[in-house]
ROTIMI-172595 format. One record per residue (C-alpha): y, z, x. Coordinates in steps of 0.05 Angstrom, whole numbers. Example, Ala and Ser with C-alpha at 12.3 -4.5 7.8 and 13.67 -1.06 7.14 Angstrom:
<recs>
REC  -90  156  246
REC  -21  143  273
</recs>
This chain:
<recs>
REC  -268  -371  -1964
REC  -207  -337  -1984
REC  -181  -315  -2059
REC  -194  -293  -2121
REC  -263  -326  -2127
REC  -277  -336  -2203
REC  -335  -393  -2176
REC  -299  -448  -2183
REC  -277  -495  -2123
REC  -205  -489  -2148
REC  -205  -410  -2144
REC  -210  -407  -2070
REC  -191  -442  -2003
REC  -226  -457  -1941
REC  -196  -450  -1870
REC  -218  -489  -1824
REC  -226  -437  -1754
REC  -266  -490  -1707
REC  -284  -561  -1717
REC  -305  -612  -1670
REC  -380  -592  -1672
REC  -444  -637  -1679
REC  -481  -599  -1722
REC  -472  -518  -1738
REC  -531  -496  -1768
REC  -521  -417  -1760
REC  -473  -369  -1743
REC  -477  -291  -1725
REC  -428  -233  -1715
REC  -450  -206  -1643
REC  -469  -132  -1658
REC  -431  -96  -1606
REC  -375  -149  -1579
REC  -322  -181  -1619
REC  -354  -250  -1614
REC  -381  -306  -1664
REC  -438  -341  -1640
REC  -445  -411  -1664
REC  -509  -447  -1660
REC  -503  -526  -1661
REC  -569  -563  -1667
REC  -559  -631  -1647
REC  -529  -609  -1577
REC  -582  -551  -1563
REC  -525  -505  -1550
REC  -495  -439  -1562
REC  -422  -444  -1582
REC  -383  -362  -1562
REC  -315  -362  -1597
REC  -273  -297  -1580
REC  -227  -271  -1626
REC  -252  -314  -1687
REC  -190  -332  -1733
REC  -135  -308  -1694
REC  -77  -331  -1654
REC  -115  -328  -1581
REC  -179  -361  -1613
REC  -224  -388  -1555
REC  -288  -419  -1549
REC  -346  -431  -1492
REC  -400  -479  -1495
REC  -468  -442  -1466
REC  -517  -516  -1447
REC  -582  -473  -1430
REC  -612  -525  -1362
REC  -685  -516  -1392
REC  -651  -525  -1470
REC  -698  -586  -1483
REC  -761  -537  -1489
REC  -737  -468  -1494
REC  -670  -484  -1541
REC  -690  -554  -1573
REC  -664  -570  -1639
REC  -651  -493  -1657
REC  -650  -482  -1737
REC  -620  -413  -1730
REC  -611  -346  -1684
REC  -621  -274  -1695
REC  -593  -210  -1646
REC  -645  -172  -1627
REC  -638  -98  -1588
REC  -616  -84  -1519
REC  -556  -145  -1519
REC  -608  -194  -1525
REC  -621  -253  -1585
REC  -672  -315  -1599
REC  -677  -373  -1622
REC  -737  -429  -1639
REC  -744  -500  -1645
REC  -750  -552  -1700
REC  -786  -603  -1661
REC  -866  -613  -1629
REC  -839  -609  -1557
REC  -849  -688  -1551
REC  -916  -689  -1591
REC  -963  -627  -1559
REC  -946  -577  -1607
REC  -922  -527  -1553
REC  -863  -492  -1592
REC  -852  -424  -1619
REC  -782  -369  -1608
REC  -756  -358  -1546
REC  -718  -296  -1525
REC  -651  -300  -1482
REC  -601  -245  -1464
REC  -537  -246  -1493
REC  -501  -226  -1423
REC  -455  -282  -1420
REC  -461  -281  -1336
REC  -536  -294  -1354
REC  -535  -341  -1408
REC  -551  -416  -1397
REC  -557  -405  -1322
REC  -614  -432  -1275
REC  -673  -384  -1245
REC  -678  -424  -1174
REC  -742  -400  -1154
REC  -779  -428  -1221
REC  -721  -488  -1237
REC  -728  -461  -1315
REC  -663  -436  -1348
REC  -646  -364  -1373
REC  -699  -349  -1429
REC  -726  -286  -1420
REC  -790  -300  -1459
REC  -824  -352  -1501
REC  -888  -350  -1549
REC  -916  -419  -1567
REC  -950  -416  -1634
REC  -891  -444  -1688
REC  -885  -518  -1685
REC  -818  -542  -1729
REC  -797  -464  -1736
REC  -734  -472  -1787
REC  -710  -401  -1783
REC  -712  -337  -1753
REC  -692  -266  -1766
REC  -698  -193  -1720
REC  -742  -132  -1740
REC  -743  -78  -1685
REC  -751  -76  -1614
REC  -774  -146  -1600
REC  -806  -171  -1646
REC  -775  -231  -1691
REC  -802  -265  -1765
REC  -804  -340  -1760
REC  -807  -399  -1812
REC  -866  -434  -1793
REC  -859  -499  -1832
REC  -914  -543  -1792
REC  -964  -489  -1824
REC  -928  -469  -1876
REC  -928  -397  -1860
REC  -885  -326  -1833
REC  -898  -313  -1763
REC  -881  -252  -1737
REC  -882  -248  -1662
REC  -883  -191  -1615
REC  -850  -212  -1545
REC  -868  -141  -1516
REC  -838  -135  -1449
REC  -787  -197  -1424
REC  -804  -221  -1359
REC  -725  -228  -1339
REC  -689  -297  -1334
REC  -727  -363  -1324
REC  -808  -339  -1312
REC  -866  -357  -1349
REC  -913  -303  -1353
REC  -920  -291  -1430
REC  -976  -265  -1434
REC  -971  -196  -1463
REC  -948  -228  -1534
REC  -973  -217  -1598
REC  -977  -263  -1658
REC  -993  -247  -1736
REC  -989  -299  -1780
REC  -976  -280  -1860
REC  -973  -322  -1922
REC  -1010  -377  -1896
REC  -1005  -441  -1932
REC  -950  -413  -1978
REC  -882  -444  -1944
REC  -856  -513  -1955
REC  -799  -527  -1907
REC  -750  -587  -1916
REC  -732  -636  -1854
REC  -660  -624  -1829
REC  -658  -557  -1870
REC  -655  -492  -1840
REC  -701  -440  -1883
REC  -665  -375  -1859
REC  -694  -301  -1861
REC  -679  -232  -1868
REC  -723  -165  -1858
REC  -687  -118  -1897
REC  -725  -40  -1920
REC  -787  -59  -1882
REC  -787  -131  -1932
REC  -788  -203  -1901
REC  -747  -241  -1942
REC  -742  -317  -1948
REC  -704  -374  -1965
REC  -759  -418  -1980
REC  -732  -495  -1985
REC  -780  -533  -2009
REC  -806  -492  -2065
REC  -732  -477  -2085
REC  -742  -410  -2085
REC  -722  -344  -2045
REC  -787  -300  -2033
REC  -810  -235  -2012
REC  -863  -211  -1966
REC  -895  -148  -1959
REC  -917  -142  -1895
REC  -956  -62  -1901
REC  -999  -103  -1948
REC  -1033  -144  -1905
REC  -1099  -136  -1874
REC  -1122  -163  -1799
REC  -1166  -228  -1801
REC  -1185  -267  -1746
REC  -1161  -296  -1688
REC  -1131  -367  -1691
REC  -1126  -413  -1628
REC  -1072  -422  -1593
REC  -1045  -457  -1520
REC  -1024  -390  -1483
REC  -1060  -330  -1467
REC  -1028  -292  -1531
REC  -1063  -244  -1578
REC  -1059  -281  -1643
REC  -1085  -256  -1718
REC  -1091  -288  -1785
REC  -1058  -231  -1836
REC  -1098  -237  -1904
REC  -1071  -217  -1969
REC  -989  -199  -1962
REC  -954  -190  -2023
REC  -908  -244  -2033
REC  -867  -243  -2092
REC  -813  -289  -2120
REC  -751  -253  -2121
REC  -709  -315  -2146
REC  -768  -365  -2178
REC  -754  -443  -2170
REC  -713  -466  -2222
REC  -636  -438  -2195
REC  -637  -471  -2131
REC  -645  -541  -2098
REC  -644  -531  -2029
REC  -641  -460  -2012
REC  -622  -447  -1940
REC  -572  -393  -1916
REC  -589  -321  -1935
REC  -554  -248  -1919
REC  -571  -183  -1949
REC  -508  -135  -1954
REC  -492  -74  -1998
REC  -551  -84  -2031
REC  -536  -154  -2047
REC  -574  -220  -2033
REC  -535  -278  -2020
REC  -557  -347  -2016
REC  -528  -416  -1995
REC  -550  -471  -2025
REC  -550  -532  -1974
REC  -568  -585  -2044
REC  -515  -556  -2076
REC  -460  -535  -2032
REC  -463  -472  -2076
REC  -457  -396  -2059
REC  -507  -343  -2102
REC  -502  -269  -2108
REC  -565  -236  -2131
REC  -585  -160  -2131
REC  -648  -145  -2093
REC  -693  -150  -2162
REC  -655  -224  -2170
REC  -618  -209  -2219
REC  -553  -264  -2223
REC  -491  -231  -2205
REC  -440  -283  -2191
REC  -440  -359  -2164
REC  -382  -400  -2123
REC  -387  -471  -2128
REC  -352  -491  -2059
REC  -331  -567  -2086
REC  -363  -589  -2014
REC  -411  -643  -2003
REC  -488  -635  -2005
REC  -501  -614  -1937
REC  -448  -571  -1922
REC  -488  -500  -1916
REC  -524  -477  -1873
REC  -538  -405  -1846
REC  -486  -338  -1862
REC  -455  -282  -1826
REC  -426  -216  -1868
</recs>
């Protein structure tokens, strides 16, 4: 989006950098390379495009062999630490409800390549607790926040230690689950998140409104079940707070913190928001583009 941005569509111009894609859902800046990442959800695949915008602008498609489990239907991405990022799945793995993140390196000589000895791709870890997750965002170390739209909840999962390209053994992982109940997600939407100042916050479609979550408040319950040999724990009584109540948005999806600033996309709307971190209005840009258009952000 370039010029002088008074929030109209007339006040600025789009340039078109990459087409030909199925469906971009999400994009990210990799943290220590000059790369975009593109995520496109109908063809399970990671889309690297090296100097984004410029003259010698080039692009590889990353097919993961073991994509139909461990990168199926991917709502968004998140980098995590040590050149590493994940992903989840909006889908029931075929019915059995055996979905949740999954970890991959970000080494491109590792990425979407075949572990012989086990015939699974590259993931370097998997948890299995978040069927139809619809967004995704990095906290430390890692351990990732999830939309969890089939139980209408923030799941924060621990991966602990990876056990390196293509094996199984997930065992050391640890899943909380927080706001139970509370999140309604919206079919073909992405519900992105952030954890920003030790928050969790969330752009949460289908009650049109972008929340906040307190994790510190929350108090250990019990165990729920699960299909993996994963420590998993009910988290009672988080402060979550509207930050933006329903009644601005139709669709929220996309969502960046920056400068103090929350931004917000608008996938109903086609429509950019600028809020401060109380939600407090501070600008708007209608982008004149058909419902649909937005999906997740990258400052």
């Amino acid at each position: 989006l370039i010029g002088r941005g008074d929030g109209s569509p007339e006040s600025v111009r789009l340039k078109v950098v990459m087409d030909g894609l199925s469906a971009p859902v999400d994009v990210a800046f990799h943290p220590d390379r000059s790369e975009l990442w593109v995520i496109d959800r109908d063809e399970d695949s990671i889309v690297v495009v090296t100097d984004f915008g410029g003259e010698d602008q080039s692009a590889r498609v990353f097919k993961d062999p073991a994509r139909l489990h461990f990168m199926h239907k991917p709502p968004a991405m998140a980098f995590g630490a040590a050149n590493t990022w994940a992903t989840c799945g909006d889908n029931d793995n075929g019915g059995n409800d055996f979905m949740g993140p999954a970890l991959f390196s970000a080494d491109l000589e590792v990425l979407a390549t075949q572990n012989d000895e086990t015939g699974l791709g590259s993931h370097l870890d998997m948890l299995h607790s978040t069927t139809y997750c619809r967004g995704i965002a990095h906290e430390k170390a890692n351990i990732y926040w999830v939309y969890n739209s089939n139980q209408g909840s923030l799941d924060r999962y621990d991966f602990k230690a990876d056990h390196g390209p293509g094996w199984d053994d997930h065992s050391d992982g640890e899943i909380y689950r927080y706001a139970d109940g509370s999140m309604v997600g919206v079919e073909g939407t992405s519900s992105h998140l952030v954890f920003h100042g030790g928050y969790v916050y969330v752009a949460d479609t289908g009650n049109q409104r972008v929340a906040r979550l307190d994790p510190a408040t929350a108090t250990e319950g019990g165990a729920f079940a699960g299909p993996e040999p994963a420590k998993r724990r009910m988290m009672e009584g988080g402060e979550l707070v509207d930050i933006v109540p329903p009644g601005t948005f139709e669709a929220p999806s996309g969502l960046e913190i920056f400068d103090g600033v929350l931004y917000v996309g608008d996938a109903a709307q086609s429509r950019f928001y600028a809020f401060d971190l109380q939600g407090k209005l501070l600008r708007t840009l209608d982008t004149g583009l058909p419902p649909g258009s937005l999906g997740g952000m990258a400052l």
